[in-house]
Every structure is written in structure tokens, then in C-alpha cells.
C-alpha positions in Angstrom: -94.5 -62.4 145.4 -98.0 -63.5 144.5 -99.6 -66.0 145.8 -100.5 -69.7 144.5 -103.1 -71.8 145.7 -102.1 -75.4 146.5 -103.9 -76.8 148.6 -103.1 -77.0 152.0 -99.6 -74.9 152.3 -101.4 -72.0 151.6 -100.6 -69.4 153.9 -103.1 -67.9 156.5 -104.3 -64.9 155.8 -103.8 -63.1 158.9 -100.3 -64.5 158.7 -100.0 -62.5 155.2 -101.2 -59.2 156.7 -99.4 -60.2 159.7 -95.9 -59.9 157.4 -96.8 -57.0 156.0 -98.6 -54.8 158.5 -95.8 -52.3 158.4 -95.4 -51.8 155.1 -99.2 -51.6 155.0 -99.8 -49.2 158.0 -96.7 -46.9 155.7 -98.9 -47.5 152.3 -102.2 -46.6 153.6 -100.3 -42.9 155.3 -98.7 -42.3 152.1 -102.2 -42.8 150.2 -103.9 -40.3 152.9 -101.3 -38.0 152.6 -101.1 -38.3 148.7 -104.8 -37.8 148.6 -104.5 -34.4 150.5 -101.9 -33.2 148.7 -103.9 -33.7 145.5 -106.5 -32.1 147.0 -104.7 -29.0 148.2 -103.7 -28.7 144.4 -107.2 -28.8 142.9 -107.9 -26.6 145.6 -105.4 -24.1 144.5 -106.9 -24.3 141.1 -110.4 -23.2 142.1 -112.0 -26.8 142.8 -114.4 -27.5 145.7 -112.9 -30.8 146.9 -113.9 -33.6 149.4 -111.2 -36.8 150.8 -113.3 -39.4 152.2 -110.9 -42.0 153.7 -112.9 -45.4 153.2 -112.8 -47.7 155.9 -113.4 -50.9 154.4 -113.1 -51.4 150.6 -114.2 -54.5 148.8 -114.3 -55.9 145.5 -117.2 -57.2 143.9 -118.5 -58.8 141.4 -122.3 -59.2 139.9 -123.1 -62.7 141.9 -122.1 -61.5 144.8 -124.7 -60.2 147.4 -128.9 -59.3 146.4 -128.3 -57.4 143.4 -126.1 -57.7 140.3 -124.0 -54.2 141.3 -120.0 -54.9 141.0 -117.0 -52.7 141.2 -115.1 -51.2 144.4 -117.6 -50.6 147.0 -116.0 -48.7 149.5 -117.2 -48.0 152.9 -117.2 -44.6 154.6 -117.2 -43.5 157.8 -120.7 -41.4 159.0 -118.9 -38.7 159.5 -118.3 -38.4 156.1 -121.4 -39.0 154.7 -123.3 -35.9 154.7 -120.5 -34.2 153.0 -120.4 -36.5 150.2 -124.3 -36.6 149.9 -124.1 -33.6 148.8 -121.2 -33.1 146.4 -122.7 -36.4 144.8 -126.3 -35.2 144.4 -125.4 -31.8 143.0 -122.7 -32.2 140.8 -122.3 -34.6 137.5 -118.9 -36.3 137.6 -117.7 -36.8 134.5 -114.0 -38.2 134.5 -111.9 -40.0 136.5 -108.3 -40.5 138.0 -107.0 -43.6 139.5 -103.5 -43.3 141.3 -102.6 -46.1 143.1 -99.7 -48.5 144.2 -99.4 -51.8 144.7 -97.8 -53.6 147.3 -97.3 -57.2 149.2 -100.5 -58.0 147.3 -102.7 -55.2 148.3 -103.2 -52.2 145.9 -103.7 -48.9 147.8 -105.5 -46.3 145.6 -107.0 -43.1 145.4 -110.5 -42.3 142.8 -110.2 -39.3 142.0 -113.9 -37.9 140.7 -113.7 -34.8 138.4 -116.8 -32.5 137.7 -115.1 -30.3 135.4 -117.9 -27.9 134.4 -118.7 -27.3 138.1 -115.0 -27.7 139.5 -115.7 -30.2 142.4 -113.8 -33.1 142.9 -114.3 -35.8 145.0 -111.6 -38.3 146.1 -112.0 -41.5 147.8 -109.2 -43.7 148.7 -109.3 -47.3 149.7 -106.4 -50.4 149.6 -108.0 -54.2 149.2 -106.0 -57.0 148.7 -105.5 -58.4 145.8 -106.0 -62.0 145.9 -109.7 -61.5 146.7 -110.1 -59.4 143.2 -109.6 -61.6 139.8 -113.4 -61.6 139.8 -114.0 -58.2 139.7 -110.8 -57.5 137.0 -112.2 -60.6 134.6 -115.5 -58.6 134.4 -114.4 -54.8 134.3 -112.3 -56.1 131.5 -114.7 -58.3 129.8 -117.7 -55.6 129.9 -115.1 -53.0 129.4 -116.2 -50.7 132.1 -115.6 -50.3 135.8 -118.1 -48.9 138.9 -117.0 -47.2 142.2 -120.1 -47.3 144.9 -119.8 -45.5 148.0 -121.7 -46.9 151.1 -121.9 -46.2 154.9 -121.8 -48.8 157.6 -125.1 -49.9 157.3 -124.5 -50.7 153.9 -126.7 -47.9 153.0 -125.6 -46.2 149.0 -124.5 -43.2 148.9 -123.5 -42.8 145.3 -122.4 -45.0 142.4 -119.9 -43.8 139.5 -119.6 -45.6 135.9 -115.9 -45.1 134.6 -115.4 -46.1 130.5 -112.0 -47.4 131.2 -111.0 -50.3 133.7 -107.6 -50.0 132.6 -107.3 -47.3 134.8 -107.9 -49.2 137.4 -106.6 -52.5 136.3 -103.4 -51.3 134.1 -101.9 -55.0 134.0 -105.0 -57.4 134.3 -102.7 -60.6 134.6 -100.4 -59.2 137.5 -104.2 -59.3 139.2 -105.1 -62.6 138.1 -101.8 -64.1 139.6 -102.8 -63.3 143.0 -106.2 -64.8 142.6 -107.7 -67.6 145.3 -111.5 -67.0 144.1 -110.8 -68.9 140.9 
């Protein structure tokens, strides 16, 4: 059920995650194991792929932080982010798939990014909850474009992708918009 700010009977959020953390421990395996399979499928077709699990995934819009960068900024673990270096740096990724579910107010997702020419995909999946993102939605559907960045730790960039459609990632703006608290 979505969640309605007023006032002070608003829930706490660990008590929200709290609720749910099985049937968000369940959601994040299934997205890890739906990213692998998709994976083992492009593999099978000749692709060079890369899964990077992200460990933190947050939504942002252009007045948050120093600069005026907004989308998804997931964070990867180091481990990862030699790998992805250089799939990034030597390929041009030209489309996108977004698979995702929502659930209990968090969407889980994978990004599936598609160098056709050079057949290497990357994927990165991520969850975040939705109350947290009516920001970011308003202005991917205002500017009518979306970004993915991909950081480490530190915060240092790794890669950024521009994607022409938000309504991939944001198929029913208004189901976002009643979760919203940042408004």
C-alpha cells in the first residue's frame, strides 16, 4: 500500500523495511538470479557480458549533492570495478533494457546496457525504495530522458549512460508519485 504523509503517524522507516525484510531479501535473489540468467542468454548468443550487483542504489535528482548529475546512481562493489572500467571505456552502449518489479514500495531492477555493434552487454541491478524517488521521476519525465551513473565506494565515477526513454524506467509515473515523502 503506498504510503501517505501525515504528520506524525507516519511509520518509521526501519519499521517499513523491518515488515518487509523477507519479501525483500526474496526480491533482491530473484533479481540476482534474473540477471544471470539473462546474462547466460546473451551469452549464448555471442555477447561479452558483465552483472555488477550494486550495493547501494540511490535516486537523484539535479539539486542534490555538488553537481547538477541526476538519475540512479548505483554503487558497486571494488571488486567489480575494474571489470566494468573496461567494458565501459571500450564499448559504446547504445540501447537499453529495464526489467524490474515492484514491491512493498521498493522497485528492484535490472539495466540492462546493450552495445549491439560490439555485442557486450553490461547489466547492473539495484532495488531503492520508492518513497525517496518522486524527485527523480518528476524530472526524467519532465526532461524526457533518464541517466544511470555507476560509482564505487568512494563515490568515485565509473561511467554514466543517457537513456531517451524514462518510461522504461518509470512505466506508470503516478504509482511513483503516490509513495512520495520528498514532496
Amino acid at each position: 500500500m503506498p504510503y501517505q504523509s501525515d504528520g506524525p503517524e507516519a511509520p518509521d522507516e526501519k519499521e517499513v523495511v523491518a515488515q518487509h525484510s523477507e519479501e525483500l531479501k526474496s526480491n533482491w535473489q530473484r533479481t540476482l538470479s534474473d540477471m544471470e540468467a539473462m546474462a547466460d542468454d546473451r551469452e549464448s548468443k555471442g555477447f561479452e557480458t558483465l552483472t555488477v550487483p550494486a550495493g547501494d542504489t540511490t535516486t537523484l535528482t539535479p539539486d542534490m549533492g555538488d553537481d547538477d548529475s541526476w538519475g540512479l546512481s548505483h554503487i558497486i562493489p571494488d571488486n567489480y570495478a575494474e571489470d566494468f572500467e573496461e567494458l565501459y571505456e571500450e564499448s559504446a552502449f547504445e540501447e537499453t533494457g529495464v526489467y524490474q518489479l515492484e514491491s512493498g514500495g521498493f522497485v528492484f531492477l535490472v539495466t540492462e546496457l546493450i552495445n549491439p555493434s560490439d555485442e557486450v552487454v553490461i547489466f547492473v541491478a539495484g532495488s531503492y525504495d520508492m518513497r525517496y524517488s518522486g524527485g527523480l521521476v518528476r524530472t526524467a519525465m519532465d526532461r524526457d530522458e533518464m541517466y544511470t551513473h555507476v560509482k564505487t565506494l568512494d563515490h568515485t565515477l565509473l561511467g554514466s549512460f543517457h537513456h531517451d526513454d524514462p518510461s522504461d524506467f518509470f512505466p506508470d509515473p503516478e504509482a511513483f508519485y503516490a509513495y512520495d515523502v520528498t514532496s
